[in-house]
Each structure stands twice: as C-alpha cells, then as structure tokens.
N, C-alpha and C positions, 0 to 999 in steps of 0.2 A: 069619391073615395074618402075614406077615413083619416085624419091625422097621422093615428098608428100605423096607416099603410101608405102614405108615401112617404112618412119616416124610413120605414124598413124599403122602399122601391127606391131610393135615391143612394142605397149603398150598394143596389146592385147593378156593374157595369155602368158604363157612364151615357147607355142608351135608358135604363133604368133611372138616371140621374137627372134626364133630359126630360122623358115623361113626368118623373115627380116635380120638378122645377116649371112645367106646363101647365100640369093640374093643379098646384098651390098656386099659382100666378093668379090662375081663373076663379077662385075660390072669393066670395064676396067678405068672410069671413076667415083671414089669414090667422093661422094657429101657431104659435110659438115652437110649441113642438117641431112641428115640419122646420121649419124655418130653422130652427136650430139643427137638426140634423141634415138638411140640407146643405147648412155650412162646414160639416162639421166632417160628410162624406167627400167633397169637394176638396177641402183641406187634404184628408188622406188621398183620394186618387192624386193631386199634383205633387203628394210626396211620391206615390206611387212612380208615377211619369218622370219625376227629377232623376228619383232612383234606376229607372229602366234608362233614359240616357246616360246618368255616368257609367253605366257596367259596360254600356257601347264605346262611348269615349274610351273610357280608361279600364281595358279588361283586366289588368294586374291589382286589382281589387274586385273580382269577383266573389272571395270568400266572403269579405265583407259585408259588400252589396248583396250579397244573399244571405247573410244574416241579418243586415235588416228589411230583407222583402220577407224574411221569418215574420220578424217585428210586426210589421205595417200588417200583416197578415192576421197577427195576433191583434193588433190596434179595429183591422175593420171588422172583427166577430165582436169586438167588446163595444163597437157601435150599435150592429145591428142588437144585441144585448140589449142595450140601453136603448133601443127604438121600440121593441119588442115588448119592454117594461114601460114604455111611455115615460121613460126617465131623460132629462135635460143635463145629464152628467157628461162633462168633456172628458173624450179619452184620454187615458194617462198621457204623460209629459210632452205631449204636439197639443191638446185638444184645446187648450187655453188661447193659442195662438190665432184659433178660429175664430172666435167666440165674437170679435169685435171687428173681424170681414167680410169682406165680399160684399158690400152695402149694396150692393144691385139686385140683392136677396132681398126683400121690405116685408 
C-alpha cells in the first residue's frame, strides 16, 4: 500500500485505523506521512470516544456535545483532506496536540 493510502485508511473507523497501523508497522521503509496521520486520526477518534462518553454520563449537555461531534466531524474531513493532498498539516486547534504522541507509533 501506498503512503497516500494508509494516510486516508487510518481515518476511516478504527477497524480502518487498525489495518493502516498493521500495514505501516510491516513496511521496511516507514513514511512520515502515514505516521503523521496515523497520529493525528487517533488523536481525533479519542476525542471522538471522550465525546460519546460524556453525552452518556452527563445527558444535560447534549446540545453541546453535539455541537462538538459537528466539530470533530468537521476536524476528520479536514484530515482525510490533508491525507488526500499528502499534506503533514495538523488539523486546526486539537491537531498540535498530536503531533509529539502516541510514541508507540515509530
């Protein structure tokens, strides 16, 4: 597989994330690219997931919480975007937060 394509496989579903995270591993020649967006889709699904349990927890902030699963919605199309472009751009104001985790990612 391509760089470009387990860039964009790693934002889709976290069985998508699983595959790309498999294939880059095996890869003798590990690509920055992937590796950045592998961090970068990760990052968002566990916002994703923080998000889906507080609306559980605390249902008196469902408007909220669904205005930012608007967000994060918005955030994971501006990835795949940038995976698509082969661009290393973190997504607006979470994507920074990625940039320097998940070390188990090499």
């Amino acid at each position: 597989m391509s760089k470009k394509t387990i860039s964009i496989i790693s934002y889709i579903t976290i069985i998508g994330w699983i595959i790309a995270f498999l294939v880059y591993n095996n890869e003798t020649e590990k690509s920055s690219l992937a590796k950045f967006h592998l961090k970068q889709s990760l990052g968002l699904g566990i916002l994703g997931l923080l998000n889906e349990v507080l609306s559980f927890i605390v249902p008196s902030l469902d408007l909220g919480l669904t205005i930012l699963s608007l967000g994060l919605l918005i955030l994971w199309i501006i990835g795949i975007v940038n995976a698509v472009n082969e661009e290393e751009k973190p997504v607006p104001l979470v994507g920074n937060l990625f940039v320097d985790k998940f070390d188990f990612i090499k």
